[in-house]
C-alpha positions as a Markdown table, in Angstrom:
| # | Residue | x | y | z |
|---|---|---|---|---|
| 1 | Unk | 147.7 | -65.8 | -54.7 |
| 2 | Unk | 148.9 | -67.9 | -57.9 |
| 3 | Unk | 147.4 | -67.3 | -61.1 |
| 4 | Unk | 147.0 | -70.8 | -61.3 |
| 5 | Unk | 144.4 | -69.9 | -58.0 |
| 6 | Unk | 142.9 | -67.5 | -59.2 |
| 7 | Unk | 141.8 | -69.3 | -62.5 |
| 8 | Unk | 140.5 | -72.3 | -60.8 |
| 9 | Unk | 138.5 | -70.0 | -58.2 |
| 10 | Unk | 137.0 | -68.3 | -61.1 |
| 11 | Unk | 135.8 | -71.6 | -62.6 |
| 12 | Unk | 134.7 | -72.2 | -59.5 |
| 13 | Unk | 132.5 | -69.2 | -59.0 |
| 14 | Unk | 131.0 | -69.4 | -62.8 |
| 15 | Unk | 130.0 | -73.0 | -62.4 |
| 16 | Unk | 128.2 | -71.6 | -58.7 |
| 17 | Unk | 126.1 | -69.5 | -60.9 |
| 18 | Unk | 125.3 | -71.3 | -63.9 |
| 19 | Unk | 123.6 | -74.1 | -61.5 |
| 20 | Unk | 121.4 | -71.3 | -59.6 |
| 21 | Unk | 120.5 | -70.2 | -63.2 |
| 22 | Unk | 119.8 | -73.5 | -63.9 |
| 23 | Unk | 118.0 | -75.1 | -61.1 |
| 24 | Unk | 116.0 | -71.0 | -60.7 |
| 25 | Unk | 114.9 | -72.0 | -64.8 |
| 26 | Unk | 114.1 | -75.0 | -64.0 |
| 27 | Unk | 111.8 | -74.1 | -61.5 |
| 28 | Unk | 110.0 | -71.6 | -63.8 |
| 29 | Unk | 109.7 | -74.3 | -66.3 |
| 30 | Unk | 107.7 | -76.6 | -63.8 |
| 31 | Unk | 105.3 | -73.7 | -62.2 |
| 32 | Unk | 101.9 | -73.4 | -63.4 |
| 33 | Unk | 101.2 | -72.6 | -66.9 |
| 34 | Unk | 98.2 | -70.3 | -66.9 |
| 35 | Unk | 95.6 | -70.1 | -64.0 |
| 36 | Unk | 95.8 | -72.9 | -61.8 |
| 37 | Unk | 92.0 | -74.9 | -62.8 |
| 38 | Unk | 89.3 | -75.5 | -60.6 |
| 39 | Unk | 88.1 | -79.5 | -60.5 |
| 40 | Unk | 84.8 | -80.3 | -61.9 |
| 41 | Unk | 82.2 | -82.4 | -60.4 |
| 42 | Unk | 81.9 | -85.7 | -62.4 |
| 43 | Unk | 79.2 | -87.2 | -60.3 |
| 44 | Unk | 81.0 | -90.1 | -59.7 |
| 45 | Unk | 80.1 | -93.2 | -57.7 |
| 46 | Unk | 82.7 | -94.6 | -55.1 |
| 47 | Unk | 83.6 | -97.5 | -57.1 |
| 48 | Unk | 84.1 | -95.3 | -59.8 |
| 49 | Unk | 86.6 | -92.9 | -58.1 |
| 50 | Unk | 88.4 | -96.0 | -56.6 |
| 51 | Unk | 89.1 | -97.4 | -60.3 |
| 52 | Unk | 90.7 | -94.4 | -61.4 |
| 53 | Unk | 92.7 | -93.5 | -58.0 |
| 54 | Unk | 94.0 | -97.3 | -58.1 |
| 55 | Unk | 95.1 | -96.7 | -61.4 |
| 56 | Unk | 97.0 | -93.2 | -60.6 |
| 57 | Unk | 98.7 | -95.8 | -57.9 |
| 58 | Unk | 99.6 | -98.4 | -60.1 |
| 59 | Unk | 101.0 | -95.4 | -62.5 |
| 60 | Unk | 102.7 | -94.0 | -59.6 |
| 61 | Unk | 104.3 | -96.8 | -58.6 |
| 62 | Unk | 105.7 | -97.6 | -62.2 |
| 63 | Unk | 106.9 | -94.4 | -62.7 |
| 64 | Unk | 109.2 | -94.7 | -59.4 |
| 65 | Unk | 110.2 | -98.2 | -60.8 |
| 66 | Unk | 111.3 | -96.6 | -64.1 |
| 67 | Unk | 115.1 | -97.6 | -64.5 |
| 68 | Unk | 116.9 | -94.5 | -66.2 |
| 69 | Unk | 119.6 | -96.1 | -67.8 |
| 70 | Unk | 116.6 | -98.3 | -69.5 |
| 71 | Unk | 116.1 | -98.1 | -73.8 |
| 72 | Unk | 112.5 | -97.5 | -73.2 |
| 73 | Unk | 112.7 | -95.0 | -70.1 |
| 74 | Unk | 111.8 | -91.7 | -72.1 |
| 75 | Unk | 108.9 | -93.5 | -73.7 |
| 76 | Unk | 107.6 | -95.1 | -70.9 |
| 77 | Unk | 107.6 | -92.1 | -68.7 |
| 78 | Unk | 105.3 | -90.1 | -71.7 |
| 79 | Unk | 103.4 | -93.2 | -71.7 |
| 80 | Unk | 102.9 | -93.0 | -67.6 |
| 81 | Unk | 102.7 | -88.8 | -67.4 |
| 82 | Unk | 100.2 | -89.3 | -70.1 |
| 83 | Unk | 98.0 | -92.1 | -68.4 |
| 84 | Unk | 98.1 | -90.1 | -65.5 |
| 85 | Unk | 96.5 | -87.3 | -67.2 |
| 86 | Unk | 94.2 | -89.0 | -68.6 |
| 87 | Unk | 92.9 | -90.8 | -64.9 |
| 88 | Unk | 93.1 | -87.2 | -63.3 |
| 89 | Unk | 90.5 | -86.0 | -66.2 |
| 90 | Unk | 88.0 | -89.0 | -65.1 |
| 91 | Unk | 88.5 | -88.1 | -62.2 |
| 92 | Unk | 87.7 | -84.4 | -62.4 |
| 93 | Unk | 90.9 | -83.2 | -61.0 |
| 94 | Unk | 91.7 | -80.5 | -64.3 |
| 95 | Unk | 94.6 | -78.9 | -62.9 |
| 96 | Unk | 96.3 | -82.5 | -62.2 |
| 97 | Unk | 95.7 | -83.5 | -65.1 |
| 98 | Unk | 96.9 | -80.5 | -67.3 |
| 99 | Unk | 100.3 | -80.6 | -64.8 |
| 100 | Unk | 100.5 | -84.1 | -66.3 |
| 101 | Unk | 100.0 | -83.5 | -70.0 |
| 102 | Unk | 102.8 | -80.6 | -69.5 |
| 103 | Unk | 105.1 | -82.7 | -67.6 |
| 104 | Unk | 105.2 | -84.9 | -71.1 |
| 105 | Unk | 105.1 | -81.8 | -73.1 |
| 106 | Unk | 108.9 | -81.0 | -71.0 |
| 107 | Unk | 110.1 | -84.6 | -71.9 |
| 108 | Unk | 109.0 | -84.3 | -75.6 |
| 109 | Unk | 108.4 | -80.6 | -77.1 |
| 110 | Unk | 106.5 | -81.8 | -79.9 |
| 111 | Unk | 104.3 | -84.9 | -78.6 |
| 112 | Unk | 101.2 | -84.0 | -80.2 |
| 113 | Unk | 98.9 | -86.7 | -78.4 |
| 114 | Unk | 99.9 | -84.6 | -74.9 |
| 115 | Unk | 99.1 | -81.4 | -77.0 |
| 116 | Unk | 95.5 | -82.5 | -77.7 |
| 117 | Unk | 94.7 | -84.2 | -74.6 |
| 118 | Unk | 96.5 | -80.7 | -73.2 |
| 119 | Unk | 93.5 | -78.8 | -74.8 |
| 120 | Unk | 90.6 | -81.2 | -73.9 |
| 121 | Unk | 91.4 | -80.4 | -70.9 |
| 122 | Unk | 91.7 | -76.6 | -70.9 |
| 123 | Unk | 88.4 | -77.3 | -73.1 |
| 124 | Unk | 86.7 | -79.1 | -70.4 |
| 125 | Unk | 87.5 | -76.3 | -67.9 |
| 126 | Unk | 86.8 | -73.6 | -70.1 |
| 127 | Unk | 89.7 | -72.5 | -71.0 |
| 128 | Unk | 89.1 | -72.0 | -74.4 |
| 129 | Unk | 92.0 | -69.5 | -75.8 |
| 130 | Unk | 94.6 | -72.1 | -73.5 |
| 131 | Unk | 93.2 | -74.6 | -75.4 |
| 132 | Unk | 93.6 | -72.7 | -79.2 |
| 133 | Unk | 97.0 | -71.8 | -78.1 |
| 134 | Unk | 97.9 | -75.6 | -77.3 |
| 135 | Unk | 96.0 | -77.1 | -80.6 |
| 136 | Unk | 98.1 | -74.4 | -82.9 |
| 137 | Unk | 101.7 | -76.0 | -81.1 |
| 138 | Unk | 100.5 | -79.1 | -82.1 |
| 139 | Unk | 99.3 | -77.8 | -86.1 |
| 140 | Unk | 102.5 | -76.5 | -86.0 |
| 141 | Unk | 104.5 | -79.5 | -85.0 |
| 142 | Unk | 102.1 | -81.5 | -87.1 |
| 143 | Unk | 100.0 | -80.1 | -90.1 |
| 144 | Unk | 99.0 | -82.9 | -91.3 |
| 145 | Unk | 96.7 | -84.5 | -88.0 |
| 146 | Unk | 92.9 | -84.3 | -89.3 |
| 147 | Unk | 91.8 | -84.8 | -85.8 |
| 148 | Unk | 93.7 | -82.3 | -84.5 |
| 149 | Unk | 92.3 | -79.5 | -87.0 |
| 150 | Unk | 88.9 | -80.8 | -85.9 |
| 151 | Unk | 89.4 | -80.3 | -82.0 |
| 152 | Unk | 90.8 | -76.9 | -83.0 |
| 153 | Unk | 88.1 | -75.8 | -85.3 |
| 154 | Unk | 85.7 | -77.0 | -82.9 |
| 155 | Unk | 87.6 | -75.0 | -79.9 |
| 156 | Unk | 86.9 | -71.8 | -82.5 |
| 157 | Unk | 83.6 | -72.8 | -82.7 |
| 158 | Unk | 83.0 | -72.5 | -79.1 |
| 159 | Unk | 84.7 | -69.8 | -78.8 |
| 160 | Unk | 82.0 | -67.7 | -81.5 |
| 161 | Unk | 84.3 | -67.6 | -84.8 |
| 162 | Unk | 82.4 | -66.5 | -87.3 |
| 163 | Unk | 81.7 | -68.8 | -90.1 |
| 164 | Unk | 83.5 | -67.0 | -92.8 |
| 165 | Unk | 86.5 | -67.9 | -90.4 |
| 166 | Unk | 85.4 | -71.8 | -89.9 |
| 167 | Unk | 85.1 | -72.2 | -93.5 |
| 168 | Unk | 88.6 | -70.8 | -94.3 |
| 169 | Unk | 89.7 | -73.1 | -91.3 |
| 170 | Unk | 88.1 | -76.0 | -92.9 |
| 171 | Unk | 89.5 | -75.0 | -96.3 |
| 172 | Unk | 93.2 | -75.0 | -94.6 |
| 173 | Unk | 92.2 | -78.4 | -92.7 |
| 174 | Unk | 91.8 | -79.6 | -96.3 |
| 175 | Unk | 94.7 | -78.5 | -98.0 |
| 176 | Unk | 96.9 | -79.1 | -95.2 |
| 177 | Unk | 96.1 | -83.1 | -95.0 |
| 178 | Unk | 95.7 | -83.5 | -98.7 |
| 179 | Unk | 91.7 | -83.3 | -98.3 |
| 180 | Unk | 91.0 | -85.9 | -95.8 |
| 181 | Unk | 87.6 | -88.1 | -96.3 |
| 182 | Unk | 86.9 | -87.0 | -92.6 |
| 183 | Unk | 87.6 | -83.0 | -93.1 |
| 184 | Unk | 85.3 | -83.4 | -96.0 |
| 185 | Unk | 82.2 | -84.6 | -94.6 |
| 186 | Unk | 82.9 | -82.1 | -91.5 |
| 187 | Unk | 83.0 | -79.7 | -94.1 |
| 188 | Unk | 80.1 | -80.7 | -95.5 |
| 189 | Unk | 78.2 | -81.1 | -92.5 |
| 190 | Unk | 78.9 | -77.3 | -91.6 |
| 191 | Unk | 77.9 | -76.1 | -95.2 |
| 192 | Unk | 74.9 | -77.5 | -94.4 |
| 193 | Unk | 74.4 | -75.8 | -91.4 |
| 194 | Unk | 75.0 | -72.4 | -92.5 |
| 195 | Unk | 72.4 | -73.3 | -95.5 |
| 196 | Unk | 75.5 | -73.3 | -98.4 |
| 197 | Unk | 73.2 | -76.9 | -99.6 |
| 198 | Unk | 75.2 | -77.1 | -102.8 |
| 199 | Unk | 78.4 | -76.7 | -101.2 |
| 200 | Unk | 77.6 | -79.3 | -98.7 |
| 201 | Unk | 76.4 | -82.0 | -101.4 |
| 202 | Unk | 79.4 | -81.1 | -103.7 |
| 203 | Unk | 81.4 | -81.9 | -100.5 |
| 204 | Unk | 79.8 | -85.2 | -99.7 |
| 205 | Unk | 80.5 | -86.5 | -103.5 |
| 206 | Unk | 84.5 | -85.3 | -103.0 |
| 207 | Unk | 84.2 | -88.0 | -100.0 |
| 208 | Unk | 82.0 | -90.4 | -101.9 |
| 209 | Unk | 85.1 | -90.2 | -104.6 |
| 210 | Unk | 87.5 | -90.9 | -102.5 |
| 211 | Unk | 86.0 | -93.1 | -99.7 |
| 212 | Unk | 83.7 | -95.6 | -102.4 |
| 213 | Unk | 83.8 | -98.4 | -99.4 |
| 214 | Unk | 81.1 | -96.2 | -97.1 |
| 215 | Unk | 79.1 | -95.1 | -100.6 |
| 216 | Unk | 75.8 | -96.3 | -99.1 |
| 217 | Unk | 76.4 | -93.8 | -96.3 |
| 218 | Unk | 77.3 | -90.8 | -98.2 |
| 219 | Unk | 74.9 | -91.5 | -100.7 |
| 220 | Unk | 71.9 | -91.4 | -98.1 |
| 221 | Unk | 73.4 | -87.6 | -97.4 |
| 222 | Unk | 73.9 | -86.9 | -101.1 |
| 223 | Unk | 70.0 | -87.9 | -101.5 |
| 224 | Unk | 68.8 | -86.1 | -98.7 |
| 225 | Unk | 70.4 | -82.7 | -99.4 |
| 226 | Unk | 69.7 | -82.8 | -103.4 |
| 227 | Unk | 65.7 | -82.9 | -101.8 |
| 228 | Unk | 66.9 | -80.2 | -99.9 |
| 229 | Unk | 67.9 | -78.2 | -102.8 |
């Protein structure tokens, strides 16, 4: 045999294994992340269901039509994976709808919209640490997403953080997106809560400062606590 043989058999044999490795990867990637979730019971009317499995249809049937060589193609298959989702959630069906939501999170790594609608969902099924896990990717991608520190510090909420830990959480929430108007009077809501009244007014006035166009609201709180006090 001619060495010239030899060398294309070799390619040959390298390029048989790097697709199994390939296509056996692949397959891991799109197996279940987690334990597979039960449905939940949303005590739906027919109509109802039939509104949301029309629209899975329609979704389907877009997706299929979904030319690859389009401009938009990657953003309208996130857009469709994460409609999808969303339907599957009305519906009830959790594990559907967390396949979708990781489907998008395959076509973009860092899509934080999939990441939090990703941990609603582990949420609603009460998967809590799932849903921590999923909300820190998306801090991580995105530090700077006030409502995304809210889901998460609520997600550590339910899952019995202590509040030594939710204030530091909220204190990272602040410095992290430049001490949002929305962190704040989350903050304050929770200083309230754990009886730090001072805190909680000093909290509201920070918003008041910065947010001057809802004063009559903040005000009202401002009022109410210093009575408290």
């Amino acid at each position: 045999m001619s060495k010239k043989i030899v060398l294309v058999f070799c390619v040959i044999i390298a390029l048989a294994f790097t697709g199994y490795f390939w296509q056996k990867n692949k397959k891991n990637t799109n197996q279940n992340n987690g334990k597979v979730l039960a449905n939940k019971e949303r005590n739906l009317t027919a109509e109802q269901k039939q509104i949301y499995l029309d629209r899975i249809q329609k979704a389907e049937a877009d997706l299929r039509g979904l030319n690859p060589t389009d401009a938009n193609y990657h953003i309208s298959q996130i857009n469709d994976h994460m409609y999808l989702g969303q339907q599957y959630f009305g519906l009830g069906q959790m594990e559907k709808s967390k396949q979708e939501f990781l489907t998008v999170l395959q076509i973009e790594p860092n899509y934080e919209p999939a990441f939090a609608a990703l941990a609603l969902t582990y949420s609603d099924a009460g998967e809590l640490p799932e849903a921590q896990l999923a909300l820190e990717s998306a801090i991580k991608s995105n530090s700077k997403n006030y409502n995304i520190w809210l889901q998460y510090i609520g997600v550590r909420q339910a899952m019995g953080a202590s509040n030594e830990e939710l204030g530091q959480l909220y204190e990272d929430a602040l410095l992290a997106t430049s001490r949002y108007t929305d962190i704040l009077t989350k903050y304050a809501q929770f200083e309230e809560s754990v009886g730090n009244i001072a805190e909680a007014i000093a909290l509201w006035e920070e918003a008041l400062k910065n947010y001057p166009e809802n004063a009559q609201f903040y005000n009202t709180e401002i009022n109410r606590l210093k009575k408290l006090k």
